[in-house]
C-alpha positions in Angstrom: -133.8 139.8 63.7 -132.8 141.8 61.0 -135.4 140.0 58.7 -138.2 140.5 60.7 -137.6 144.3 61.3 -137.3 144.6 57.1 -140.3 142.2 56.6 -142.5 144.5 59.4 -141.1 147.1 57.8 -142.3 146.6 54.5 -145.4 145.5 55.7 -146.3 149.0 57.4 -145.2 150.7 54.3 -147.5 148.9 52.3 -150.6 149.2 55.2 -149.8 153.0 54.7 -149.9 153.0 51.1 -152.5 150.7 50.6 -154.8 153.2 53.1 -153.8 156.2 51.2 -154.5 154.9 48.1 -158.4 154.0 49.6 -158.3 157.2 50.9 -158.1 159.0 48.0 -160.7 156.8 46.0 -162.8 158.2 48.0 -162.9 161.6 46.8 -162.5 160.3 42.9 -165.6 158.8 42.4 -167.5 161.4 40.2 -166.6 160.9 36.4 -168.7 162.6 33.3 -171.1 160.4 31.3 -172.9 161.5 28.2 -176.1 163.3 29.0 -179.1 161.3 27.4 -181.7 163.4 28.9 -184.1 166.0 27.3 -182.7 168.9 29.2 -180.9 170.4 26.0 -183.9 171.7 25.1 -184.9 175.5 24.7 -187.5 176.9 27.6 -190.9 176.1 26.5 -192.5 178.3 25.0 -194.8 179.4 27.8 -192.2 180.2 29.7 -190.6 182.6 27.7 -194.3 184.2 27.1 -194.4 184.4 31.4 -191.4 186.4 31.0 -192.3 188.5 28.8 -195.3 189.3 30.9 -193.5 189.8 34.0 -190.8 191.9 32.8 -193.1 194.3 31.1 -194.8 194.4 34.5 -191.7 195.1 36.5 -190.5 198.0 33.9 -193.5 199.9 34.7 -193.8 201.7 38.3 -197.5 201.1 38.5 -198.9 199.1 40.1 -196.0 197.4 42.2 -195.3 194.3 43.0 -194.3 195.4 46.5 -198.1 195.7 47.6 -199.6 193.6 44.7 -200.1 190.4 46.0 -201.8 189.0 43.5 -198.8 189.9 40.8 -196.6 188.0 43.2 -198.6 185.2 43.6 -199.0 185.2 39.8 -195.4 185.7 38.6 -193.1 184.4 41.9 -192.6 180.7 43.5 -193.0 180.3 47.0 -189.5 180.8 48.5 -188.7 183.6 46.0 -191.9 185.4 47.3 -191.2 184.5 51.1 -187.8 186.1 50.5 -188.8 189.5 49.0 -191.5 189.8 51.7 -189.0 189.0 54.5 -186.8 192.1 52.6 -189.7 194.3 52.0 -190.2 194.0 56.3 -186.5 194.8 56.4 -186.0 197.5 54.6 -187.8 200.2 56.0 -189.7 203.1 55.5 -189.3 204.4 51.5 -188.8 207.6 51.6 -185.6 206.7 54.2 -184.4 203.8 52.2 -183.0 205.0 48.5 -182.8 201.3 47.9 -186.2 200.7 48.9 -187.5 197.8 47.4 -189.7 198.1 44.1 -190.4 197.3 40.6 -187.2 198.2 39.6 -185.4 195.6 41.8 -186.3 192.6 39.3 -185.0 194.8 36.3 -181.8 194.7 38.7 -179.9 197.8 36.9 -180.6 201.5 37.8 -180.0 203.2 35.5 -182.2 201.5 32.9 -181.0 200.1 29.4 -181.8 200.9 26.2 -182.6 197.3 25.0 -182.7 193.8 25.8 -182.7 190.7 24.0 -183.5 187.0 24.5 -180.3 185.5 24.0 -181.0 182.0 24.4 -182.7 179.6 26.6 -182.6 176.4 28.4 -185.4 173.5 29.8 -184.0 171.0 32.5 -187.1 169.2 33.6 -185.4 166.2 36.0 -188.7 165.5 37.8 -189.4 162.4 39.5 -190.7 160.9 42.3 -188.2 162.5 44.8 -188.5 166.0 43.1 -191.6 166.3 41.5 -191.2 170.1 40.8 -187.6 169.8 39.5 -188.7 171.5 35.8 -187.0 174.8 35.3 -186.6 176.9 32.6 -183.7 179.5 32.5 -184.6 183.0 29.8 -180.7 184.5 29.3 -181.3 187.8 28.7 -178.8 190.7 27.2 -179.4 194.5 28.4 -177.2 196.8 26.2 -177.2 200.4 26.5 -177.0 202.4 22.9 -172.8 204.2 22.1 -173.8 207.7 22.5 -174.0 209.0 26.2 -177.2 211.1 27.2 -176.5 212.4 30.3 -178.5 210.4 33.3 -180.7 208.6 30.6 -177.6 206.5 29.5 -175.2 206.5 32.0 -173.2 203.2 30.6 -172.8 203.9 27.0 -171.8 200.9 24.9 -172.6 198.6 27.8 -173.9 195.2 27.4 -175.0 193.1 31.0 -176.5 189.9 30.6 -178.9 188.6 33.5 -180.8 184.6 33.9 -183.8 184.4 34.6 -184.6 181.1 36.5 -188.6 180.2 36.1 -190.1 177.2 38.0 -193.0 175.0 36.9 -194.8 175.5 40.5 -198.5 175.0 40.9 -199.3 174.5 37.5 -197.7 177.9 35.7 -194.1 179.1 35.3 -193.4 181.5 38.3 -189.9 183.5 38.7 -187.5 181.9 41.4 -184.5 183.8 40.7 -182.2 185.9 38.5 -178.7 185.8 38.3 -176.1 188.5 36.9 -172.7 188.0 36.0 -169.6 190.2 36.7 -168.9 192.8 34.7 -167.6 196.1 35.3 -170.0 198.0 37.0 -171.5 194.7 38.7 -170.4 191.5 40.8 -172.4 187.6 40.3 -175.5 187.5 42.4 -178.5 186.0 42.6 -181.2 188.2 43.6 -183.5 185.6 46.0 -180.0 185.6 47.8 -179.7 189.1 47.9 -183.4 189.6 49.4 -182.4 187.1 51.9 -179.5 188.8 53.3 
């Protein structure tokens, strides 16, 4: 009798472990392979040239891009355009909404910097026939405010910010989809299609 309660014993122990053991394969089944693909590349060169077009647009007051349909059309995808819309509805009337939505809000600091810099770039272009629009190209770009201070024209002296511009081949042209900032002192991570959707 003894025997047999040792023998069942042992045989439960090594059920258990044998289903912990599966158990946890399950969640261990991701492992890094060398990426072969072509997505090191820089953004193409178009894209960088959208950018360029857009921003200068955007660091201008006028015309804006909150009644401009045809900039938006031009310069943002379909969801990022759906979500500022949706947030232009919600926020209000302007002149009782300080953070009313306008140029400004792609240029995403307001108190405006003295330059900015392409800091690098990146293409990932994973279409195929499950995601044919999977080709982005993502424009890091480096604000920096100049030492000296200058009252409310330089209200971060020294001050550097770098933001990521996300651009989607969509309907034949590179169109915005999002930007992304990183903490830093006077700012927490967001992405700003997120923040129009809130």
């Amino acid at each position: 009798m003894q025997t047999f309660t040792n023998t069942m014993l042992k045989i439960i122990c090594l059920l258990v472990f044998l289903l912990v053991t599966n158990s946890c394969n399950r969640f261990v089944r991701m492992h890094e392979v060398e990426n072969n693909s072509q997505a090191q590349n820089q953004a193409p060169a178009e894209s960088i040239v959208v950018f360029r077009e857009f921003f200068a647009y955007v660091q201008k007051y006028e015309p804006s891009i909150v009644t401009d349909e045809n900039a938006q059309n031009l310069w943002l995808t379909k969801r990022m355009r759906t979500a500022f819309v949706e947030h232009i509805g919600r926020s209000g009337k302007p002149e009782g909404n300080p953070d009313y939505p306008s140029n400004s809000t792609f240029v995403l600091v307001w108190n405006r910097p003295t330059t900015y810099s392409i800091v690098g770039s990146r293409h990932y272009d994973f279409r195929n026939a499950d995601n044919p629009n999977d080709n982005r190209a993502i424009i890091d770009v480096l604000y920096e405010w100049e030492t000296y201070s200058d009252g409310i024209n330089n209200q971060y002296p020294g001050e550097k910010s770098l933001h990521s511009f996300i651009f989607v081949f969509e309907d034949g042209a590179w169109k915005l989809d999002d930007i992304y900032t990183f903490d830093d002192e006077y700012a927490s991570p967001e992405s700003l299609r997120r923040y129009f959707s809130k």
